[in-house]
C-alpha positions as CSV (number, residue, x, y, z in Angstrom):
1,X,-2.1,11.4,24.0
2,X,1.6,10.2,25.4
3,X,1.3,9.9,28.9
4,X,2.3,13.1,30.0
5,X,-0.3,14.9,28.2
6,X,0.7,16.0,24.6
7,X,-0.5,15.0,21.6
8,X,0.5,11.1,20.5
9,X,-1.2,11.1,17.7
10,X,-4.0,12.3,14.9
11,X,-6.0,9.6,13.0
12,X,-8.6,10.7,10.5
13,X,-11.7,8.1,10.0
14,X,-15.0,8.2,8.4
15,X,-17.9,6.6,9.5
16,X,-15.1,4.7,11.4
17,X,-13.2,3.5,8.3
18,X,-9.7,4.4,8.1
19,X,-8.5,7.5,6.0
20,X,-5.3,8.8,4.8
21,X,-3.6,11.5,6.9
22,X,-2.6,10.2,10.1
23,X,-0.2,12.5,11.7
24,X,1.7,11.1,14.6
25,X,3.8,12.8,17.3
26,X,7.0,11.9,19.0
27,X,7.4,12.8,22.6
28,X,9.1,16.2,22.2
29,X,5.9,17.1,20.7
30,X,7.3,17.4,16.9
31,X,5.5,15.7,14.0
32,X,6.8,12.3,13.3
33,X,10.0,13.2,10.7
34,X,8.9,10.5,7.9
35,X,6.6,7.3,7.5
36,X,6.5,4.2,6.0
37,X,5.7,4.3,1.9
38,X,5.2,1.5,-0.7
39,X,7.7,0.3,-2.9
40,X,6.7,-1.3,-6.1
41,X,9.4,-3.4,-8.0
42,X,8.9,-5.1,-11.5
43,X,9.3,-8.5,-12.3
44,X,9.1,-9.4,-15.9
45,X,8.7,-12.7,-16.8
46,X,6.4,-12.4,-19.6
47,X,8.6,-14.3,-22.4
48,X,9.4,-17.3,-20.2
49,X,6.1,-17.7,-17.9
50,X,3.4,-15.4,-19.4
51,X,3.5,-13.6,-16.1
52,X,4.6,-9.9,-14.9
53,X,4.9,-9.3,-11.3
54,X,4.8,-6.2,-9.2
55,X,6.0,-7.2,-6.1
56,X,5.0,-4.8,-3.4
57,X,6.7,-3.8,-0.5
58,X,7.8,-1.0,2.6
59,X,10.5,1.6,2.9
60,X,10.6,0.7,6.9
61,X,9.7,-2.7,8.7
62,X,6.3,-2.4,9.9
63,X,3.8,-4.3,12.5
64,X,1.2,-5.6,10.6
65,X,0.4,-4.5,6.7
66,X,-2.4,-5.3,4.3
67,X,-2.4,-4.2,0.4
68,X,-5.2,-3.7,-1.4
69,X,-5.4,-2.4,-5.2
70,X,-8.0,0.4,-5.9
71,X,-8.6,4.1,-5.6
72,X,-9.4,5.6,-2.1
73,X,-12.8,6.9,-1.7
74,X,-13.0,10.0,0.0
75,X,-9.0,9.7,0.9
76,X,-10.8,6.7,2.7
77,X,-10.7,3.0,3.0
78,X,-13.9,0.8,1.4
79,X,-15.6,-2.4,0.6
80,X,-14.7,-2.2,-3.4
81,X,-11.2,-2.4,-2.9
82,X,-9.5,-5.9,-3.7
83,X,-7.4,-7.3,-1.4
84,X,-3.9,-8.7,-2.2
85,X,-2.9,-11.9,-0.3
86,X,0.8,-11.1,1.3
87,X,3.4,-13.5,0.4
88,X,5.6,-12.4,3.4
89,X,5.2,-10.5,6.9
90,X,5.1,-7.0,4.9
91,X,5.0,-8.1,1.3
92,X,2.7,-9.1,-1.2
93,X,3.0,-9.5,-4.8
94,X,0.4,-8.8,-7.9
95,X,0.5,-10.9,-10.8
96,X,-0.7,-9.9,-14.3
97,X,-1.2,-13.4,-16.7
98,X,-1.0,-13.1,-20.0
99,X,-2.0,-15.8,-22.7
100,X,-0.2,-15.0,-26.7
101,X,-1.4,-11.7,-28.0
102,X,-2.9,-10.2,-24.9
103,X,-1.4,-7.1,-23.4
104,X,-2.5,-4.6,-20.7
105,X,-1.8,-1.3,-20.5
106,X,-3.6,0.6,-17.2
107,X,-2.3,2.4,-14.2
108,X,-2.9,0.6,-11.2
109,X,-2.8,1.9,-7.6
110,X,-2.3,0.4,-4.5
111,X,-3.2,1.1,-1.2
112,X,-1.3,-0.2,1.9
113,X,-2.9,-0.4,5.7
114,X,-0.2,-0.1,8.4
115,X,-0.3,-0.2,12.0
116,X,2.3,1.9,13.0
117,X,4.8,1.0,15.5
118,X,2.6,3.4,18.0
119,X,0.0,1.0,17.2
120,X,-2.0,3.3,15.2
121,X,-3.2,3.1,11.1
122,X,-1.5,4.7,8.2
123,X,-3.1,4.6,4.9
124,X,-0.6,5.4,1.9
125,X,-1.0,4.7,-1.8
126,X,1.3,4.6,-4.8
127,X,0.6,4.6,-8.3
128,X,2.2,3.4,-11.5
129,X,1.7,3.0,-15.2
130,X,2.0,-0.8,-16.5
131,X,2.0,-1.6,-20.2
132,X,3.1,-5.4,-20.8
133,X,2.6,-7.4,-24.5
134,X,2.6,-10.8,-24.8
135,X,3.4,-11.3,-28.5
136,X,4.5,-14.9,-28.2
């Protein structure tokens, strides 16, 4: 609660993991107008490195961020999820490797932890399809 008495904010957990849905308040009482969401950007360096990035990012600068790649259980955080290792403040960066005449086609999601600038934890996730060839 803000200090004179209204609602601050609404953070879902279960079993004291963080979930999704946090719904935060600003002091007029109104529901915080927009938050933070992932941006994933491309990187293809396949024909000269054998590598394709997906460099991860945020729409808005942020405290403190960790990315993990996965599927939410129960719109929650778990154990199973792998972490990705930021390679800046609020970035990361996940690298496919590919040897001659592998490819991978999946969609991958990822999952991003933020602590708000109210100090609280917003769980968003963002999906996309990848399909990279290595032919040479």
């Amino acid at each position: 609660y803000h200090k004179d008495g209204k609602l601050k904010a609404e953070m879902p957990y279960n079993n004291g993991i963080e979930c999704a849905g946090l719904k935060e308040y600003i002091l007029n009482g109104k529901p915080r107008p927009h938050y933070p969401a992932i941006v994933i950007t491309p990187e293809n360096k396949i024909l000269s490195e054998g590598y394709y990035y997906l460099h991860l990012s945020l729409t808005e600068r942020v405290k403190k961020v960790t990315y993990y790649k996965g599927n939410l259980k129960e719109n929650c955080l778990h154990s199973d999820l792998e972490r990705i290792y930021a390679d800046g403040k609020d970035k990361a960066m996940y690298v496919y490797t590919l040897g001659y005449g592998q490819f991978v086609m999946e969609r991958v999601n990822f999952i991003a932890k933020i602590e708000t600038i109210a100090g609280n934890v917003l769980v968003v996730q963002k999906s996309m399809n990848v399909a990279v060839e290595r032919k040479f």
